[in-house]
N, C-alpha and C positions, 0 to 999 in steps of 0.2 A: 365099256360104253363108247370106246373110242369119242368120234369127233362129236358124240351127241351132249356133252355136257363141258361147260367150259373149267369150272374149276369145283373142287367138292368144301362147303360151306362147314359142315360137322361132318367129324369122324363117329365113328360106329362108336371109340371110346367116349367122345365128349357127349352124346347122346344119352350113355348111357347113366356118365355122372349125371347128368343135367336131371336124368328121371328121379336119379336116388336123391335127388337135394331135393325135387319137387314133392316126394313120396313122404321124405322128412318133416316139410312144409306141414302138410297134408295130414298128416300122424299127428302131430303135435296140436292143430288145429280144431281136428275133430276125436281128441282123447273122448273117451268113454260115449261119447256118440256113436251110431250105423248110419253110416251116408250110402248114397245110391249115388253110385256113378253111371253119370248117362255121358255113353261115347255117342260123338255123332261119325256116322258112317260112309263113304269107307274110310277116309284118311285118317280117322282116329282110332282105327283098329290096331298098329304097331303100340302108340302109345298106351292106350288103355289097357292091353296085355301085359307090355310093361310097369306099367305104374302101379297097378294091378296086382303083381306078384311082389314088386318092392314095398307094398302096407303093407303095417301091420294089425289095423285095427281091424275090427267086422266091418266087411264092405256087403253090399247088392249091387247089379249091374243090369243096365237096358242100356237098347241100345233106339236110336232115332237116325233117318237116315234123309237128309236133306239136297235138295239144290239148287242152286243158280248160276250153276259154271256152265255145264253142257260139256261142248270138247275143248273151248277156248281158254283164253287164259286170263279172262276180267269176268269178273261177276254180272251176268245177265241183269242183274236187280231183282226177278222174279224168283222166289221163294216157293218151291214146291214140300209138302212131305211125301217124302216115298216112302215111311214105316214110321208108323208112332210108334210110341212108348207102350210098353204092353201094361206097365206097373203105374199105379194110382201113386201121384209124386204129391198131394196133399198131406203136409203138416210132417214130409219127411226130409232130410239135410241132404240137398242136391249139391252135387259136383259135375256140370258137365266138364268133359274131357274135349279137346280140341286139339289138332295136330296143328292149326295152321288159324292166325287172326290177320287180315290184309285190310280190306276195306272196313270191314266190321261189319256190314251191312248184314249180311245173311246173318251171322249172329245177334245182331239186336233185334232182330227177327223173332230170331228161335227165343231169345230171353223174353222176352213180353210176351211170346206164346204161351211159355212154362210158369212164369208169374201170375196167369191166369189161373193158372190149376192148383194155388196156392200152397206151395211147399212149404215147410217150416220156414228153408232157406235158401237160397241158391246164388251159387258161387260159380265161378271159371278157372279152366288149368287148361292153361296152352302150353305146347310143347316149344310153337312160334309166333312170334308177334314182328310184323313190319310195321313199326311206327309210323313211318315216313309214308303208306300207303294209307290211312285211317281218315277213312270219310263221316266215321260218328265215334262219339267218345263211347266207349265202355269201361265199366270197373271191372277189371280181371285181376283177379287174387292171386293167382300162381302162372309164374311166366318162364319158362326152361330159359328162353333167349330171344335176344332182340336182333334183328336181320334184315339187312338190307334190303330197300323195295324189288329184288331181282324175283326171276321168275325159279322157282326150286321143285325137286322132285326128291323121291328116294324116302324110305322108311314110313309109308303110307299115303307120302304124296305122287301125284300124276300127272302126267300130262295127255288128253285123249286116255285113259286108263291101263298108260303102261308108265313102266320106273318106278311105280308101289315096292316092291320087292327088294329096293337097294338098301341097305345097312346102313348105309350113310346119308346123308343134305348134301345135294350137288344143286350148282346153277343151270339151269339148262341152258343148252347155245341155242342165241337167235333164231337160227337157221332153222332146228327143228319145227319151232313152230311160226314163224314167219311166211 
């Protein structure tokens, strides 16, 4: 990546434990249950593959495809769907899946949208959560790690929709998108 990343946040290895602890979580949670995990799309398509293949209980999967970023790097605040849910999420045990919690905003979006549709129950599993950037509280049940308010790409995350593709959490540098 050369000069375009200034330092890398997670390795490919800590990523990976981080999913098996959360997959762990997650198994343990919803014994003898079938949850639907809803990824939201795209950045949470590394991890839901991931997490995905690490259960071991009966999963379903939809996917929901959200935004408020555009190409920048702060949450517009406008909340669009670009793909609902295709699966009727009433009276059934929801996990949405999330690669990334910053503001919170577009997520507490998306949770009072799905709370509408009354699921038995619905829960959160982020891969990452920036505290330090959190403009509204949410309850998220399974958390991989907590990271600094920097701006990151890599393993589904993006900047303008490129650095999806890296194995790893890097910081991006300034520059690129300044």
């Amino acid at each position: 990546m050369g000069d375009k990343l200034e330092k890398i946040l997670l390795s490919e290895a800590e990523i990976s434990e981080g999913i098996s602890r959360l997959a762990a979580e997650v198994d343990a949670d919803y014994a003898g249950r079938d949850v639907l995990l809803v990824g939201v799309l795209n950045g949470a398509l590394m991890v839901m593959a991931d997490l995905s293949r690490a259960l071991h209980n009966p999963i379903t999967m939809d996917w929901m495809a959200i935004s408020s970023y555009g190409a920048g790097t702060k949450s517009s605040g406008v909340v669009r769907i670009l793909k609902d849910l295709d699966t009727d999420i009433k009276d059934r045990h929801v996990l949405v899946v999330e690669d990334i919690i910053d503001s919170g905003l577009t997520l507490s979006w998306l949770l009072s949208n799905l709370r509408q549709r009354q699921p038995a129950s619905l829960e959160v599993c982020t891969l990452l959560r920036k505290p330090d950037a959190a403009k509204v509280e949410i309850d998220v049940k399974y958390i991989g790690f907590d990271i600094p308010n920097e701006f990151v790409v890599g393993y589904g995350l993006d900047y303008a929709h490129r650095f999806r593709n890296l194995p790893f959490i890097g910081k991006l540098a300034p520059h690129v998108y300044s």
